[in-house]
PASEBA-1860 file (N, C-alpha, C; in nm, 3 decimals):
! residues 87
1> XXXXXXXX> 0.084/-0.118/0.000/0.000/0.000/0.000/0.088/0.123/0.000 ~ 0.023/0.248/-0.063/0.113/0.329/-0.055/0.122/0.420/0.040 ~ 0.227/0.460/0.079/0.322/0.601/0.215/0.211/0.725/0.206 ~ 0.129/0.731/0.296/0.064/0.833/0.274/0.124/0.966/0.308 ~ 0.129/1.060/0.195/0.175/1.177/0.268/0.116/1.321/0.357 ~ 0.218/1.360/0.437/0.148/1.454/0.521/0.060/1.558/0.449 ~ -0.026/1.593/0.498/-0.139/1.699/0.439/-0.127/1.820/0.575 ~ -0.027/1.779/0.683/-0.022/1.924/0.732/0.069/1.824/0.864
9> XXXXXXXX> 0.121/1.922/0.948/0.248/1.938/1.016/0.198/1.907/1.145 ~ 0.064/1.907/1.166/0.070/1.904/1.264/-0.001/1.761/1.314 ~ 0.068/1.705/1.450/0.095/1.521/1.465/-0.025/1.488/1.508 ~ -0.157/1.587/1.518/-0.224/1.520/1.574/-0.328/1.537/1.459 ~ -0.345/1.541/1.343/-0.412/1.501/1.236/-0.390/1.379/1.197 ~ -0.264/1.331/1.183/-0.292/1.157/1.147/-0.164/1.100/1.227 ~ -0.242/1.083/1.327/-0.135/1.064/1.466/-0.057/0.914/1.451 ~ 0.074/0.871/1.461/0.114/0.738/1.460/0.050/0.608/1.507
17> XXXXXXXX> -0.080/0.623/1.603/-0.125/0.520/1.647/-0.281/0.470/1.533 ~ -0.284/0.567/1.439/-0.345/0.479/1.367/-0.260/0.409/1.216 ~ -0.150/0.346/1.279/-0.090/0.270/1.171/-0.012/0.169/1.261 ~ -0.027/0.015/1.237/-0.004/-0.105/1.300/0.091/-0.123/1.189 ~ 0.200/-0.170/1.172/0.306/-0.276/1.147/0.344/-0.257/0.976 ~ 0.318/-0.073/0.995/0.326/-0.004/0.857/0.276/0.026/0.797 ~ 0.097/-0.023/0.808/0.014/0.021/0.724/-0.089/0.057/0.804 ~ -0.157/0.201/0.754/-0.230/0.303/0.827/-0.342/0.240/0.796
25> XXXXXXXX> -0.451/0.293/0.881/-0.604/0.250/0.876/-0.648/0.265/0.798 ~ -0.617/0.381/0.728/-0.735/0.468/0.626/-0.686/0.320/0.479 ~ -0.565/0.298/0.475/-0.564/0.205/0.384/-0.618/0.104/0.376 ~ -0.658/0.061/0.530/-0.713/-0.070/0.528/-0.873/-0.060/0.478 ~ -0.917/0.053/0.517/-1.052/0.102/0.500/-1.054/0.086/0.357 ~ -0.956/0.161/0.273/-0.989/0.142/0.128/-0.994/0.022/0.082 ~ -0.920/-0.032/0.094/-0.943/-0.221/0.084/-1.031/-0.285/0.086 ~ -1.078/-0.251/0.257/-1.203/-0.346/0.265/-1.315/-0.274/0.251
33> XXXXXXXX> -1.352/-0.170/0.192/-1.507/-0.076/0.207/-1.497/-0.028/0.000 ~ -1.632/-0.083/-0.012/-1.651/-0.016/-0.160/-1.611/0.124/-0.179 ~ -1.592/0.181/-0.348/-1.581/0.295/-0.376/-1.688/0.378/-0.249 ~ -1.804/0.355/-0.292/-1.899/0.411/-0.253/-1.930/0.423/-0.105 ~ -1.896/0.314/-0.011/-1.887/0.258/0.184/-1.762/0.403/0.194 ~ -1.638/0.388/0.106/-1.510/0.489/0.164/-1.533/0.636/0.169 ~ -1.649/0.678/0.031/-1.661/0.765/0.017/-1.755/0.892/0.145 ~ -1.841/0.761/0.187/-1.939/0.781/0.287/-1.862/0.802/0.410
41> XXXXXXXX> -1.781/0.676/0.425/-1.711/0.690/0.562/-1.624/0.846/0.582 ~ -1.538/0.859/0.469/-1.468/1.022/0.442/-1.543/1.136/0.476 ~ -1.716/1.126/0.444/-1.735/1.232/0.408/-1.853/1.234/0.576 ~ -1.856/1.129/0.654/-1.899/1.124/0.791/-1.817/1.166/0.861 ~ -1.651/1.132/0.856/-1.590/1.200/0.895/-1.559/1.348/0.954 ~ -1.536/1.388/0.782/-1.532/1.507/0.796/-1.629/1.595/0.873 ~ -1.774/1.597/0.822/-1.872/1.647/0.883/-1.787/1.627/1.080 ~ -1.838/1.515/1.102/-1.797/1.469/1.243/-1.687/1.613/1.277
49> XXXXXXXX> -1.595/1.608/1.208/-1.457/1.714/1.282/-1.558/1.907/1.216 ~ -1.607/1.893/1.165/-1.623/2.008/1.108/-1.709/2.118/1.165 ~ -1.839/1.953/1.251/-1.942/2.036/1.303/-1.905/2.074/1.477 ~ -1.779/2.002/1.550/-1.698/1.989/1.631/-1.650/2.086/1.682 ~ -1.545/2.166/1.552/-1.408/2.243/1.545/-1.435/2.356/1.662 ~ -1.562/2.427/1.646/-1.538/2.545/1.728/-1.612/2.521/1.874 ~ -1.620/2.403/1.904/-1.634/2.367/2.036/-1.576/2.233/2.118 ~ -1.445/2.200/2.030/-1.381/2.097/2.075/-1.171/2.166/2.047
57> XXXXXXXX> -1.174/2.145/1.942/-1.045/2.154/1.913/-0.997/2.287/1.786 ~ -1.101/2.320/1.801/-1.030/2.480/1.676/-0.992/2.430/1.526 ~ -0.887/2.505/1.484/-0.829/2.464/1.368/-0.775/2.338/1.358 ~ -0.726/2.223/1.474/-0.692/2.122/1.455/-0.785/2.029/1.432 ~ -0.937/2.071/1.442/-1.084/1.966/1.372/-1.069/1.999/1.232 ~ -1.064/2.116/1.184/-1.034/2.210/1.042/-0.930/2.137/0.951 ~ -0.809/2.117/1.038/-0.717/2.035/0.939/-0.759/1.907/0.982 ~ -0.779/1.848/1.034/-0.839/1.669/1.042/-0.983/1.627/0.939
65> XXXXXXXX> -1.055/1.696/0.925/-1.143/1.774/0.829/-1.107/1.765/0.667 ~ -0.980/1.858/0.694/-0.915/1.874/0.555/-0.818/1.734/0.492 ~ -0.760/1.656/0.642/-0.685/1.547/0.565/-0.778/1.482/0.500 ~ -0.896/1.458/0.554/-1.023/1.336/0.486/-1.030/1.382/0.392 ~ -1.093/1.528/0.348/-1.111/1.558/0.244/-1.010/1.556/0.145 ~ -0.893/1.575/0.152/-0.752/1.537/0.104/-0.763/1.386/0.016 ~ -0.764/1.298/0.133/-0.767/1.147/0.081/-0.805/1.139/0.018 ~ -0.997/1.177/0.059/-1.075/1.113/-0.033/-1.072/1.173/-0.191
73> XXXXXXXX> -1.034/1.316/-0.220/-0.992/1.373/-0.380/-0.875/1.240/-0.432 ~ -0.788/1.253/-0.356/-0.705/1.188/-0.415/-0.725/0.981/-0.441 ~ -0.787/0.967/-0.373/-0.863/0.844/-0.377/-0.978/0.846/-0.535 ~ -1.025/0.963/-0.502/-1.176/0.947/-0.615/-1.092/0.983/-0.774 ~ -1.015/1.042/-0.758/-0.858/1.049/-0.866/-0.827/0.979/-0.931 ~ -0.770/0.847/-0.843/-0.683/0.760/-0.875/-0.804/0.633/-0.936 ~ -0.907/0.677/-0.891/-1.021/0.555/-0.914/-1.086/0.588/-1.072 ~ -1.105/0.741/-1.084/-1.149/0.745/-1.197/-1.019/0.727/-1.325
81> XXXXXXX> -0.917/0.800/-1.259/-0.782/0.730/-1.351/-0.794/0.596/-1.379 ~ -0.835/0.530/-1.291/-0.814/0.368/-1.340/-0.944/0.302/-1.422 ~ -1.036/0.402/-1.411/-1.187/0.371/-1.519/-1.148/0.399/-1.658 ~ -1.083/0.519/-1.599/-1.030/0.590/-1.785/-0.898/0.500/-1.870 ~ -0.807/0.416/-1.806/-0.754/0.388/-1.828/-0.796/0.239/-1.877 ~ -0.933/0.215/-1.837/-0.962/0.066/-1.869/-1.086/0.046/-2.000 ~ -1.092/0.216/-1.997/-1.192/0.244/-2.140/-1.148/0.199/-2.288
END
């Protein structure tokens, strides 16, 4: 699976304890959850940190928010790349 990269600096957006023995959660999620289950899960997420931010954690719900939304572009990307590529 591939090295996901940082979408912001700060450690408690995609903190080390959600990755076991090298491979992060969110990958496992893509694996095992349809286009459509990941897309949902991403976008529950986000909501979840978004509706949060200004009564839990500030800008650090904002960027946790933004990594999902991050993924999931780059996820819905790589998926339609691989439709187009099989046309």
């Amino acid at each position: 699976m591939s090295k996901k990269k940082a979408f912001t600096n700060n450690p408690n957006v995609n903190p080390s304890r959600y990755k076991r023995g090298g491979i992060e959660l969110i990958d496992v999620m893509k694996a095992e959850l349809s286009p459509e289950e990941f897309k949902g899960f991403c976008k529950a997420i986000m909501l979840k940190y978004i509706c949060r931010a200004d009564k839990k954690n500030g800008l650090e719900d904002y960027e946790k928010a933004k990594w999902y939304m991050d993924t999931l572009v780059e996820y819905l990307q790589k998926l339609e790349a691989s439709k187009n590529a099989g046309v």
